[in-house]
MIPADREN-948864 format. One record per residue (C-alpha): x, y, z. Coordinates in Angstrom, 3 decimals. Layout:
# residues N
<pt><east>X</east><north>Y</north><up>Z</up></pt>
...
END
This chain:
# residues 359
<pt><east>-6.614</east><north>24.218</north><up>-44.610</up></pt>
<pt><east>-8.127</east><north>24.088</north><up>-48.452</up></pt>
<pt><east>-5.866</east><north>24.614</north><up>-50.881</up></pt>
<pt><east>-7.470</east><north>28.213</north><up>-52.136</up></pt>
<pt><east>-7.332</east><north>29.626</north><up>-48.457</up></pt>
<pt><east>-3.151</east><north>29.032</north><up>-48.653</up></pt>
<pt><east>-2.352</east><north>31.597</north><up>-51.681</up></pt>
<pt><east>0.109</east><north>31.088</north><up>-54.477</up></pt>
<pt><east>2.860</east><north>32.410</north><up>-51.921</up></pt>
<pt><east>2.435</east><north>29.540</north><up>-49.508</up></pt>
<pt><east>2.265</east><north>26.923</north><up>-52.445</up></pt>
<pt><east>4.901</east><north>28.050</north><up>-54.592</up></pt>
<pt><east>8.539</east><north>25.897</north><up>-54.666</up></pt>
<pt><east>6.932</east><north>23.856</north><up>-51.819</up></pt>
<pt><east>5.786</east><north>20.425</north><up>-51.316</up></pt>
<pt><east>2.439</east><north>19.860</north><up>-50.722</up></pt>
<pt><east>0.193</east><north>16.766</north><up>-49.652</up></pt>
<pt><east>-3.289</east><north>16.199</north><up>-50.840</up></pt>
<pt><east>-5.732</east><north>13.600</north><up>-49.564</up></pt>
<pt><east>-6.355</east><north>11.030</north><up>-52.314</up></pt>
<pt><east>-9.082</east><north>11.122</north><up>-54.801</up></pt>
<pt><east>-10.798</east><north>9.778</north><up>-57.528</up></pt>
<pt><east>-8.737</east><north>12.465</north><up>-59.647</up></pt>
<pt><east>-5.545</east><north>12.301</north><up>-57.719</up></pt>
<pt><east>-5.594</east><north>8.592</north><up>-58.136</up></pt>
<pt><east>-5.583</east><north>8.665</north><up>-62.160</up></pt>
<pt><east>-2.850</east><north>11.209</north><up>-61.858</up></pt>
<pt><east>-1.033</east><north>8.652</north><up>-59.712</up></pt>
<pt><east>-1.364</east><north>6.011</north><up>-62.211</up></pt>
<pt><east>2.276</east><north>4.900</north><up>-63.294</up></pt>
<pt><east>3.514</east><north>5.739</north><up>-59.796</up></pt>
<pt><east>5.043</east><north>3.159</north><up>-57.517</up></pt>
<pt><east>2.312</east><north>2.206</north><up>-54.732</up></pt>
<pt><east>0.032</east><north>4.115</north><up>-56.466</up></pt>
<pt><east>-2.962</east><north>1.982</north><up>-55.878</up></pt>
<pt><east>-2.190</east><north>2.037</north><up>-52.134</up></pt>
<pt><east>-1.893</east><north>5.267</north><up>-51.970</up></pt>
<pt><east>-3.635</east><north>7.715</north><up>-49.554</up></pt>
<pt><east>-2.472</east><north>11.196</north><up>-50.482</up></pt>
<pt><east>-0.830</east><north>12.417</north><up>-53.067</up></pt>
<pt><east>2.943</east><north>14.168</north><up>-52.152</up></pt>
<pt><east>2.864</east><north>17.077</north><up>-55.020</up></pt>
<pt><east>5.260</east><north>20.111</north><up>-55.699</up></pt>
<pt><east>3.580</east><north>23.586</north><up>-56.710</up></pt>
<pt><east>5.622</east><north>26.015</north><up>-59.105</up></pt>
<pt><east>4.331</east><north>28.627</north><up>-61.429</up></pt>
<pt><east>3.942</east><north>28.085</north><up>-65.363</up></pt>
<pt><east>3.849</east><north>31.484</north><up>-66.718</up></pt>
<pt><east>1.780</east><north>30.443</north><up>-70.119</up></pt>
<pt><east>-0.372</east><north>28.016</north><up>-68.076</up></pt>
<pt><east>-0.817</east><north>29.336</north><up>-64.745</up></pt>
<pt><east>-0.280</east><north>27.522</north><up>-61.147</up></pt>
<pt><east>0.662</east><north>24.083</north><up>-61.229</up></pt>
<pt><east>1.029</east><north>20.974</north><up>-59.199</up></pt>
<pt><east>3.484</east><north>18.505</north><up>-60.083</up></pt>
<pt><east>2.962</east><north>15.045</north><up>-59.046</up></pt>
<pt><east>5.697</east><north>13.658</north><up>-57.284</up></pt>
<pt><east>5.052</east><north>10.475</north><up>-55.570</up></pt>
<pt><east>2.238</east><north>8.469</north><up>-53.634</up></pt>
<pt><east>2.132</east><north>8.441</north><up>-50.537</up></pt>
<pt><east>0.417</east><north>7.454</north><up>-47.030</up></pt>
<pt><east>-0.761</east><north>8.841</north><up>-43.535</up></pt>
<pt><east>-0.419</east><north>7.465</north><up>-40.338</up></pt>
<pt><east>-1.501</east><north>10.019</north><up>-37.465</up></pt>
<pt><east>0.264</east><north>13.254</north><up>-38.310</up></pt>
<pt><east>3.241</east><north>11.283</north><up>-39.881</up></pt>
<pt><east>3.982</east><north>10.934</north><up>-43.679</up></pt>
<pt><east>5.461</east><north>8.366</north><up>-45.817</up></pt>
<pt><east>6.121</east><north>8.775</north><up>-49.553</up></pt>
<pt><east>7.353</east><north>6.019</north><up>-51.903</up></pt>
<pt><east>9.974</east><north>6.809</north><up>-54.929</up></pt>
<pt><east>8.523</east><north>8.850</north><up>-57.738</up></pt>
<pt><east>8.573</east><north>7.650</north><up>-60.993</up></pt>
<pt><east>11.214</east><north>8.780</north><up>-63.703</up></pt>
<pt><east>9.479</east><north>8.110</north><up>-66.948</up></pt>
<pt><east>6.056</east><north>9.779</north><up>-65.740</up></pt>
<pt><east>4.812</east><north>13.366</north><up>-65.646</up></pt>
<pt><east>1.490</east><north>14.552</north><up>-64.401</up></pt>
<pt><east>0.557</east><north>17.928</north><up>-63.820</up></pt>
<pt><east>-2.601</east><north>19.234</north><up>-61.795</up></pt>
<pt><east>-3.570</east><north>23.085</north><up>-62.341</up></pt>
<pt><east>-4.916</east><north>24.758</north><up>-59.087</up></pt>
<pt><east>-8.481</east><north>25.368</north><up>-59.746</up></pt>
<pt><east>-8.885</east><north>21.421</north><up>-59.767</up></pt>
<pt><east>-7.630</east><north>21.646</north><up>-56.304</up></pt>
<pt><east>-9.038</east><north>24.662</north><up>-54.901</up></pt>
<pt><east>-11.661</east><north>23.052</north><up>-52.305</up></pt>
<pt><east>-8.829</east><north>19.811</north><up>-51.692</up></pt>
<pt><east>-7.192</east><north>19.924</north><up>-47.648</up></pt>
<pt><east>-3.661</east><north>20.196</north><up>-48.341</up></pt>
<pt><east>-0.454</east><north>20.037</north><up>-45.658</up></pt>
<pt><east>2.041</east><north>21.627</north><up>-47.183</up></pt>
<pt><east>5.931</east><north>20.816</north><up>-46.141</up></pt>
<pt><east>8.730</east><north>23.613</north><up>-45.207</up></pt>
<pt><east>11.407</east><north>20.697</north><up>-45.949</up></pt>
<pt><east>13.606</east><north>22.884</north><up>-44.057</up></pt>
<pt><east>16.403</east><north>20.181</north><up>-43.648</up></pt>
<pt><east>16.059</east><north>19.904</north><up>-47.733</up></pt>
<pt><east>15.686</east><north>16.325</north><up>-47.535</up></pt>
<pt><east>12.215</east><north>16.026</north><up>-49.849</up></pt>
<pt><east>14.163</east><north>18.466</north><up>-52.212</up></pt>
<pt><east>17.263</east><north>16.193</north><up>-52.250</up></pt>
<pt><east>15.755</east><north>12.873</north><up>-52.402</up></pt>
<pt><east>13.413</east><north>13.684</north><up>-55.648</up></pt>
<pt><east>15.995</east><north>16.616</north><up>-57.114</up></pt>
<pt><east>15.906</east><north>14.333</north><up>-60.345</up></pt>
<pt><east>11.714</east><north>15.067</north><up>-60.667</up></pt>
<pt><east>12.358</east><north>18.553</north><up>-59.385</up></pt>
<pt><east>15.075</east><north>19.354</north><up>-62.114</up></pt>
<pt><east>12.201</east><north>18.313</north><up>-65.348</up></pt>
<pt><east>10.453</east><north>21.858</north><up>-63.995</up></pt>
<pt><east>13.967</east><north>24.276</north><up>-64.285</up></pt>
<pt><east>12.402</east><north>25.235</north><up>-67.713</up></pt>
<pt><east>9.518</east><north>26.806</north><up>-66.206</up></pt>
<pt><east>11.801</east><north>29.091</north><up>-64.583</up></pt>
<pt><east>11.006</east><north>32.562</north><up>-65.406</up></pt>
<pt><east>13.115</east><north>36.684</north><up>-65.340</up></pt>
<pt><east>14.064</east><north>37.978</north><up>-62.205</up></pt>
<pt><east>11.922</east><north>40.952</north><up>-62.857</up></pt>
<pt><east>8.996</east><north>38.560</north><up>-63.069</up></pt>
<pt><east>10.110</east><north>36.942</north><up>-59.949</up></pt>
<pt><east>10.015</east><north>40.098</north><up>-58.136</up></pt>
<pt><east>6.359</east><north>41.488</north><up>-59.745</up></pt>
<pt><east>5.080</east><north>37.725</north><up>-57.836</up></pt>
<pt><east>6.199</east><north>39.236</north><up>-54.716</up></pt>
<pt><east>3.825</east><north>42.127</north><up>-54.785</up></pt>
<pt><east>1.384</east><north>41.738</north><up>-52.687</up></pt>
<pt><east>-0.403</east><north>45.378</north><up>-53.682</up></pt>
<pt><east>-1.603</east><north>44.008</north><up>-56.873</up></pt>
<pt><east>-2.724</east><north>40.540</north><up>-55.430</up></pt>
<pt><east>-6.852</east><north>41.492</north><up>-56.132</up></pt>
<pt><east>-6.044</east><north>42.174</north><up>-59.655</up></pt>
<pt><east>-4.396</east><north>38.805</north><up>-60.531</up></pt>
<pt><east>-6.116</east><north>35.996</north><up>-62.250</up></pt>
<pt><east>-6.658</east><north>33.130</north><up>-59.304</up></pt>
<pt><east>-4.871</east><north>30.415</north><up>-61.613</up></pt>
<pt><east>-2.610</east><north>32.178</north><up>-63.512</up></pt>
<pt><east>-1.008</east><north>34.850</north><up>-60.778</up></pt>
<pt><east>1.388</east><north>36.846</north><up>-63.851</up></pt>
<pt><east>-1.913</east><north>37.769</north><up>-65.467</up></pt>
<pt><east>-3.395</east><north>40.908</north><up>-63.720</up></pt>
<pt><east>-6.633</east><north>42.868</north><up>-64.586</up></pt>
<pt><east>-5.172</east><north>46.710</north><up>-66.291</up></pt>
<pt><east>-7.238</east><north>49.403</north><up>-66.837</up></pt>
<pt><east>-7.023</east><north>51.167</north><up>-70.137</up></pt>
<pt><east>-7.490</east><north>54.796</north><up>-70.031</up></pt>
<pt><east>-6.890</east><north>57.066</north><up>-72.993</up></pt>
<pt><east>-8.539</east><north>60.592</north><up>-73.642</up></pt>
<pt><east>-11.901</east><north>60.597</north><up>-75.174</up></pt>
<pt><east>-12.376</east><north>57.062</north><up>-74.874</up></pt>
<pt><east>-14.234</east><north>54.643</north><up>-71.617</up></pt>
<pt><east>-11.856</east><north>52.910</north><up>-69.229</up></pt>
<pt><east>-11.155</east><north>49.623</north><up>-70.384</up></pt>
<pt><east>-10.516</east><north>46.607</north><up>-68.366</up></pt>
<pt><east>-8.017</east><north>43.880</north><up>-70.197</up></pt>
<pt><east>-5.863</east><north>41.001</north><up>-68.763</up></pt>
<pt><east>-2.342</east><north>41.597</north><up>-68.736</up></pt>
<pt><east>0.151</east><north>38.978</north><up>-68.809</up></pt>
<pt><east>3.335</east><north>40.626</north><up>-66.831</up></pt>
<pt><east>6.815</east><north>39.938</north><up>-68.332</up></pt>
<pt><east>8.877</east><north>42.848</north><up>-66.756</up></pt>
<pt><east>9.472</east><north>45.701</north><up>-64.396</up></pt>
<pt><east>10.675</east><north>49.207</north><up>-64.853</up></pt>
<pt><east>11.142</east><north>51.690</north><up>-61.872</up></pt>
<pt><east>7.353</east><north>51.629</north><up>-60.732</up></pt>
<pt><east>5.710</east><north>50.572</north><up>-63.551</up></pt>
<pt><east>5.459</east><north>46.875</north><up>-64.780</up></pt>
<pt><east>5.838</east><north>45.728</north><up>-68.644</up></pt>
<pt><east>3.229</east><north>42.945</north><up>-69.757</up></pt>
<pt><east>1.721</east><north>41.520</north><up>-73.390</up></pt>
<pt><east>-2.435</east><north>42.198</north><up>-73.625</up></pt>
<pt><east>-3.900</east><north>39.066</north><up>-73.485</up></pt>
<pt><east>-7.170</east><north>39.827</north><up>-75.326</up></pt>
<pt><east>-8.409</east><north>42.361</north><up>-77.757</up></pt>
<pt><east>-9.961</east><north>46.119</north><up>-76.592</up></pt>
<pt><east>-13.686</east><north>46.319</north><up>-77.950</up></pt>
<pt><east>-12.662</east><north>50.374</north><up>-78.452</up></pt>
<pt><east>-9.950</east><north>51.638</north><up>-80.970</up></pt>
<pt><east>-7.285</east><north>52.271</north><up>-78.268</up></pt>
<pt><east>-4.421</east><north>52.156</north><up>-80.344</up></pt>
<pt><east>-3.512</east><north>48.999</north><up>-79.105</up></pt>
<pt><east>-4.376</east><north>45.287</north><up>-79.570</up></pt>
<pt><east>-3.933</east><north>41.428</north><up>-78.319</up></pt>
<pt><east>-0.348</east><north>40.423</north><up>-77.897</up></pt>
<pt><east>0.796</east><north>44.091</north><up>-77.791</up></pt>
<pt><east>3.288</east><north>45.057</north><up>-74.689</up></pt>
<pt><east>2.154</east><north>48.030</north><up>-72.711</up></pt>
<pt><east>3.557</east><north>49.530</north><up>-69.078</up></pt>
<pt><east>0.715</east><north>50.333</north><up>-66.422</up></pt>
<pt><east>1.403</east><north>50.830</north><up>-62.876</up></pt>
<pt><east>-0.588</east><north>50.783</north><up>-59.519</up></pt>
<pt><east>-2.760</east><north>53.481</north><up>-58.308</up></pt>
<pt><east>-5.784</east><north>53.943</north><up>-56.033</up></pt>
<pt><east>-8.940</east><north>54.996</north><up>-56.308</up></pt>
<pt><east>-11.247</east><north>57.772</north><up>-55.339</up></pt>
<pt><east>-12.814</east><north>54.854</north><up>-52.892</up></pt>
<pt><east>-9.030</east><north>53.629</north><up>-51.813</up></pt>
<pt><east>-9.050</east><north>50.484</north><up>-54.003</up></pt>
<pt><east>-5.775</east><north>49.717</north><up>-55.430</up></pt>
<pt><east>-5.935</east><north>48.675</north><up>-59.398</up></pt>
<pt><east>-3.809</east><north>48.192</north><up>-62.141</up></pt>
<pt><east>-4.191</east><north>50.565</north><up>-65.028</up></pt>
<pt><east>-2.170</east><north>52.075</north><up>-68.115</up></pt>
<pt><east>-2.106</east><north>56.124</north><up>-69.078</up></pt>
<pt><east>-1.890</east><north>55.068</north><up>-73.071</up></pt>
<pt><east>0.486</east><north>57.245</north><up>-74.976</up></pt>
<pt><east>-1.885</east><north>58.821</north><up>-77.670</up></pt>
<pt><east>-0.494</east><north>57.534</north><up>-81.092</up></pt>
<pt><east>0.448</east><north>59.380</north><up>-84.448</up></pt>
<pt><east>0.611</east><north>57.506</north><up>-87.591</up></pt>
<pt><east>4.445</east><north>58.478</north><up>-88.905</up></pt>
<pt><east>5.464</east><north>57.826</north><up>-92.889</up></pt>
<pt><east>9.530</east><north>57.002</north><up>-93.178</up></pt>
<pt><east>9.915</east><north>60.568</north><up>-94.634</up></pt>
<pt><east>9.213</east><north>61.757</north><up>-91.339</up></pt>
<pt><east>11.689</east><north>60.015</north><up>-89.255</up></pt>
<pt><east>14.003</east><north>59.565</north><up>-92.130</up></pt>
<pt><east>16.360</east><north>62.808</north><up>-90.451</up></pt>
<pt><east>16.286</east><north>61.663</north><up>-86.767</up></pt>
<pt><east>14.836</east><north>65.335</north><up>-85.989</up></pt>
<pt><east>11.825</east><north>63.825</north><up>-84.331</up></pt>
<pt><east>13.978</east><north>61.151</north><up>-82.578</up></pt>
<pt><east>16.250</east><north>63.668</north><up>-80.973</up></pt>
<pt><east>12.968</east><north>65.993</north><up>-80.185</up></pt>
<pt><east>11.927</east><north>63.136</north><up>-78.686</up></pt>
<pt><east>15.236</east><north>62.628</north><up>-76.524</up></pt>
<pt><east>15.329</east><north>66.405</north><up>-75.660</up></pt>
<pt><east>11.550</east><north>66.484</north><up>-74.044</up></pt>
<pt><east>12.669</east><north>63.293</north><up>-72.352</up></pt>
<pt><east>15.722</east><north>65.230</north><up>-70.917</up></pt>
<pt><east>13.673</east><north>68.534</north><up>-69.639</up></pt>
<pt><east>10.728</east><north>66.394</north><up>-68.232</up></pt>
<pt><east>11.132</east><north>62.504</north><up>-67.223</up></pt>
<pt><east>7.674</east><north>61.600</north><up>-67.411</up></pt>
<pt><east>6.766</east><north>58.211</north><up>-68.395</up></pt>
<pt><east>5.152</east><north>59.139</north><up>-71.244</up></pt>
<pt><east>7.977</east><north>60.585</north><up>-72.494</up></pt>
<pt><east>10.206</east><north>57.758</north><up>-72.180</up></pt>
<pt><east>7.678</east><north>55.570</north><up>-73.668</up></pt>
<pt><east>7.397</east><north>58.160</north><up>-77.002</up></pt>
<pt><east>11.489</east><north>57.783</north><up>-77.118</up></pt>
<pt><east>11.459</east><north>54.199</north><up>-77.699</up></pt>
<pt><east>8.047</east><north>54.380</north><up>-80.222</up></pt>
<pt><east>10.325</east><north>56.711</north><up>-82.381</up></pt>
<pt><east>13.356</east><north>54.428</north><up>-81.880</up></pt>
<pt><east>11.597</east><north>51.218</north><up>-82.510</up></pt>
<pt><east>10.270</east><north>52.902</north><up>-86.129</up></pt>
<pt><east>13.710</east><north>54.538</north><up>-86.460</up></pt>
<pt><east>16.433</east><north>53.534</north><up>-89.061</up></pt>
<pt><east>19.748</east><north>54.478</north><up>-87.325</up></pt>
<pt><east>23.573</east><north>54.628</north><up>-87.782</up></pt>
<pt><east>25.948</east><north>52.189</north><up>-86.217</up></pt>
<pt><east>29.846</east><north>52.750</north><up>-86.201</up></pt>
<pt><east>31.214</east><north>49.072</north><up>-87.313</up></pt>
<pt><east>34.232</east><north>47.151</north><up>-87.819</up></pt>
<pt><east>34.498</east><north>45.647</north><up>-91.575</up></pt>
<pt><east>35.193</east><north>41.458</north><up>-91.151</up></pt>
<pt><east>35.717</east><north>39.703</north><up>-94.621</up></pt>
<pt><east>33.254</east><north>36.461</north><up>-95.059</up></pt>
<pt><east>36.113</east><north>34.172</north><up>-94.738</up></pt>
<pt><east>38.110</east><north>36.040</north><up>-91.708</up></pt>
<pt><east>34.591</east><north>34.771</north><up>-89.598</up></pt>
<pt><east>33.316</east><north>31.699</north><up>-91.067</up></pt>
<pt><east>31.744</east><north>29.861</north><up>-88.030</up></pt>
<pt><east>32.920</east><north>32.520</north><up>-85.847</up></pt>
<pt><east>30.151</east><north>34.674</north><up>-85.485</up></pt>
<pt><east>26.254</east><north>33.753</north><up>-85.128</up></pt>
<pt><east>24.067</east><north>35.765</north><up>-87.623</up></pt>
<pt><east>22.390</east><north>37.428</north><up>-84.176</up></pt>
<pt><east>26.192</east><north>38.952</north><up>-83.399</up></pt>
<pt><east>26.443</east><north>41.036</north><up>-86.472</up></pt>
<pt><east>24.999</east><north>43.131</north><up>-89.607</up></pt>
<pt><east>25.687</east><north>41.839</north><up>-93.127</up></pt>
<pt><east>26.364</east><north>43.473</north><up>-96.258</up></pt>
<pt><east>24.846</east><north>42.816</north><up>-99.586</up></pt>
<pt><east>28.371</east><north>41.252</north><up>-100.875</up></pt>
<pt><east>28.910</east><north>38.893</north><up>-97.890</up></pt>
<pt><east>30.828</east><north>41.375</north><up>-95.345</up></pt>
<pt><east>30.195</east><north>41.044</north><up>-91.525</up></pt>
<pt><east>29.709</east><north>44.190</north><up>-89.857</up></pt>
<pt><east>30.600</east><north>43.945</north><up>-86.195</up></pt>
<pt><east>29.111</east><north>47.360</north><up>-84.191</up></pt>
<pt><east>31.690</east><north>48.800</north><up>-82.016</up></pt>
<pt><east>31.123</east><north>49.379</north><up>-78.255</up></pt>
<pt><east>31.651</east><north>51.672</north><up>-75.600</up></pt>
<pt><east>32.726</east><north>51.532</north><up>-72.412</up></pt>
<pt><east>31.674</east><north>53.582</north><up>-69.321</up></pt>
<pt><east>34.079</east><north>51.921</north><up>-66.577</up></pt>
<pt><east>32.984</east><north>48.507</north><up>-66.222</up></pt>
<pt><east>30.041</east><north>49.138</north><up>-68.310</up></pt>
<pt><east>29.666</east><north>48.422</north><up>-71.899</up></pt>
<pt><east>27.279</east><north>49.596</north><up>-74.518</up></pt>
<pt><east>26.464</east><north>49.471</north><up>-78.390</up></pt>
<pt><east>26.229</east><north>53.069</north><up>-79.499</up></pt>
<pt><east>23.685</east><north>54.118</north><up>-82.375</up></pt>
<pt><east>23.030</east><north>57.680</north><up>-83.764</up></pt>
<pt><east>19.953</east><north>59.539</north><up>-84.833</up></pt>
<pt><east>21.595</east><north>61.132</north><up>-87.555</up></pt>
<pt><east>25.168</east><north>61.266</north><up>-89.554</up></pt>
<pt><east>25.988</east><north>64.346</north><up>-87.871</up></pt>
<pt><east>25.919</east><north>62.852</north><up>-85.009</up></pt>
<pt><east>27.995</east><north>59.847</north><up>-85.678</up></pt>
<pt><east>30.771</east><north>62.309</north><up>-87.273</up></pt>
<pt><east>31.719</east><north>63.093</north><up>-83.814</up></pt>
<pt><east>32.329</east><north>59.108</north><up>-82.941</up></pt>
<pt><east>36.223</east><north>59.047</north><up>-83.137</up></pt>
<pt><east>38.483</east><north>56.198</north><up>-85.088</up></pt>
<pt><east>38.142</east><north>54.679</north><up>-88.216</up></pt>
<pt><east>34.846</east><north>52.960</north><up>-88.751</up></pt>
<pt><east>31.886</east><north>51.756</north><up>-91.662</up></pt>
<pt><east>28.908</east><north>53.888</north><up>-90.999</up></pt>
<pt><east>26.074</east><north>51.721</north><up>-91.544</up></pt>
<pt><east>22.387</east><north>52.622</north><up>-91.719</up></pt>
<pt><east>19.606</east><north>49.680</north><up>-90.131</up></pt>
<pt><east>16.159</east><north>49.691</north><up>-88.657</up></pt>
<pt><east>16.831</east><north>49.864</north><up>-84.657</up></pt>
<pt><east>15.129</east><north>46.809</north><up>-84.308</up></pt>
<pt><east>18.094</east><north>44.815</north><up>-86.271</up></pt>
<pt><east>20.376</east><north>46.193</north><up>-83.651</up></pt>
<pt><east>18.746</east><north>44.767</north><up>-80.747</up></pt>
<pt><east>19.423</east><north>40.602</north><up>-80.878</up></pt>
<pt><east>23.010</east><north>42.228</north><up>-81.624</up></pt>
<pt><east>23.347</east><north>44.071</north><up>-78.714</up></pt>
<pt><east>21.066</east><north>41.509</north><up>-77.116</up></pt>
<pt><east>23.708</east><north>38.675</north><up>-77.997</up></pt>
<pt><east>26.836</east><north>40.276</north><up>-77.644</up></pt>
<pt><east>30.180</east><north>38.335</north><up>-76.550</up></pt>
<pt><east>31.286</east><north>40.967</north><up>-74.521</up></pt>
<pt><east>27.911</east><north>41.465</north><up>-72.261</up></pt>
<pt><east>26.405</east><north>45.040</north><up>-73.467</up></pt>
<pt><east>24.294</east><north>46.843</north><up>-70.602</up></pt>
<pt><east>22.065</east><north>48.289</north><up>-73.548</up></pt>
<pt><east>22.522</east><north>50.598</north><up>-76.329</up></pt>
<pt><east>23.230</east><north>54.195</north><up>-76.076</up></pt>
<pt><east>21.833</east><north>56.869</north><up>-78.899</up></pt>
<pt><east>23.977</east><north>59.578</north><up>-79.464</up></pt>
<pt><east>26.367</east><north>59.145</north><up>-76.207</up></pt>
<pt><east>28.116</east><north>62.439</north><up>-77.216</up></pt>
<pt><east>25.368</east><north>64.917</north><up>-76.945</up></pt>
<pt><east>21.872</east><north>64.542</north><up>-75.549</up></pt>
<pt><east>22.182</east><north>60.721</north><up>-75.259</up></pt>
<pt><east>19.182</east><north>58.154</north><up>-74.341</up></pt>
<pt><east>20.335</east><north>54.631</north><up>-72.502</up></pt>
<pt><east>18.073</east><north>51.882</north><up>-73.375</up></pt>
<pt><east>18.748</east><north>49.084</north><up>-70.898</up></pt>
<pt><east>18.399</east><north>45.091</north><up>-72.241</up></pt>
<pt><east>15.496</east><north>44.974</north><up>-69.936</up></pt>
<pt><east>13.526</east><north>46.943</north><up>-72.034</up></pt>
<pt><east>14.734</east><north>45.039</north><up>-75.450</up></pt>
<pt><east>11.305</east><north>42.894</north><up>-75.412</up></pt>
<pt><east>9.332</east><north>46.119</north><up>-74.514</up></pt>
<pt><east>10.611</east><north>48.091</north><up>-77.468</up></pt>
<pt><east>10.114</east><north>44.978</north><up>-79.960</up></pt>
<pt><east>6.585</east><north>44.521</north><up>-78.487</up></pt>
<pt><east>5.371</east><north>47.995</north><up>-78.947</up></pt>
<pt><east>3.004</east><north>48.748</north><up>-81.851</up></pt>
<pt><east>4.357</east><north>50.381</north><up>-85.275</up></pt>
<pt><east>3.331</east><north>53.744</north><up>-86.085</up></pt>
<pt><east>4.488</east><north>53.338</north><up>-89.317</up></pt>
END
């Protein structure tokens, strides 16, 4: 079978044998046996900047239907990208005894940092959205853009998360309309189908309103923000939520630490800082076994947080690494957890960083 009749699927975190070639063999180079060598024993994985890749592992010869592959080589790396393979025969391995994985687990550990989320992990497994991914690079997906009073758009779409049914990825290149949006932006789109049953990728995007700080300076349009969300759960309006937020300057209840009661205690992503040197750790709340940072939309609202506390006024967007790197393991932040209160997961931390300022 050629290689681009097997799929990522059947290629991925699997060994993989290719019949020598002129290529193969300069890849080899550096390997022991390598000028003996006829096939190439390589092991596919999925670089999420640089798209489907084979890593060479060791040369190797065949005798009938058997296999036999010499030691690979420590101090050598080559990497083949799957396009250069794409009309190669390849045998690929199920190792199901684990013995190829154990005997080059050395080779196999140099690729751990091209391990990716678990949310991106999961968006690889579906299979709906397989005709709108890029052949070599499977996290990047075709997305149409669709706003009112504009033409549908087509843009790649690098995926970096999920939420509910709708996946979270960075725009990979720049809209030729005014769409509100531009390269390296993070949008949501989900999967829909068409009037003639194709199934595509595309993104609804939330209309945008240019804000001045005098307008969210009161948290009024924060909380009407939360309130809509409450009454109607649509997308859109949980999307509008976390554009206010991620604009938003917001109050944190915080415990006062001197300079010199923390020195090399505390990172400078665990905590706010005053002007004369005090750490300001953010309190946290705890729902059960949950835990998470509260914030509030307005004073008011943090007058009904109990105990004795610093207020302290940030942008949002200071808060998140906080909340992001705390020592006790926050699920998120919560805004105003004692009336109508919004829960923004760390999932969505990235999302909310990687949305566009209205400001």
């Amino acid at each position: 079978m050629k290689c681009k009749e097997t799929g990522f699927r059947g290629l991925e975190g699997r060994f993989a044998a290719f019949p020598i070639t002129e290529r193969l063999k300069e890849s080899l180079k550096g390997f022991p046996d390598a000028e003996n060598a006829g096939c190439v024993l390589t092991y596919g994985y999925i670089d999420h900047e640089a798209g489907f890749t084979f890593e060479v592992i060791a040369a190797g010869e065949k005798k009938g239907a058997m296999y036999r592959f010499s030691e690979t080589s420590p101090m050598r790396s080559a990497k083949i990208r799957i396009d250069a393979l794409d009309d190669e025969e390849v045998t690929v391995f199920r190792d199901e005894d684990g013995s190829l994985r154990k005997r080059y687990a050395d080779k196999l550990s140099t690729l751990d940092r091209y391990k990716v989320s678990e949310e991106i992990m999961q968006s690889r497994e579906l299979t709906a959205i397989d005709d709108s991914r890029n052949h070599v690079f499977p996290d990047d997906v075709t997305v149409y853009l669709m706003k009112e009073g504009f033409k549908t758009e087509d843009c790649w779409v690098r995926i970096c998360g999920l939420r509910n049914r709708r996946l979270i990825g960075t725009l990979l290149n720049e809209p030729y309309q005014d769409l509100g949006c531009h390269i390296g932006d993070t949008i949501s789109f989900q999967v829909g189908e068409t009037t003639d049953k194709v199934i595509v990728c595309f993104s609804d995007l939330v209309p945008g309103k240019t804000l001045t700080h005098k307008d969210l300076e009161d948290g009024s349009l924060l909380k009407q923000a939360v309130a809509l969300f409450d009454t109607d759960r649509t997308e859109e309006n949980f999307v509008r939520v976390m554009q206010f937020l991620r604009d938003s300057d917001i109050w944190v209840p915080c415990t006062s630490l001197p300079k010199e009661e923390t020195a090399g205690e505390l990172r400078e992503d665990q905590a706010l800082r005053s002007d004369s040197g005090v750490y300001l750790l953010p309190e946290i709340l705890r729902n059960g076994d949950k835990c998470f940072l509260p914030v509030f939309s307005a004073l008011e609202e943090m007058e009904k947080h109990q105990g004795s506390f610093t207020k302290v006024r940030c942008p949002f967007l200071d808060i998140l690494p906080i909340a992001a790197n705390s020592e006790i393991g926050t699920e998120g932040i919560v805004l105003d957890p004692y009336g109508k209160m919004f829960i923004l997961e760390k999932s969505l931390f990235d999302f909310v960083k990687g949305l566009r300022s209205q400001l």
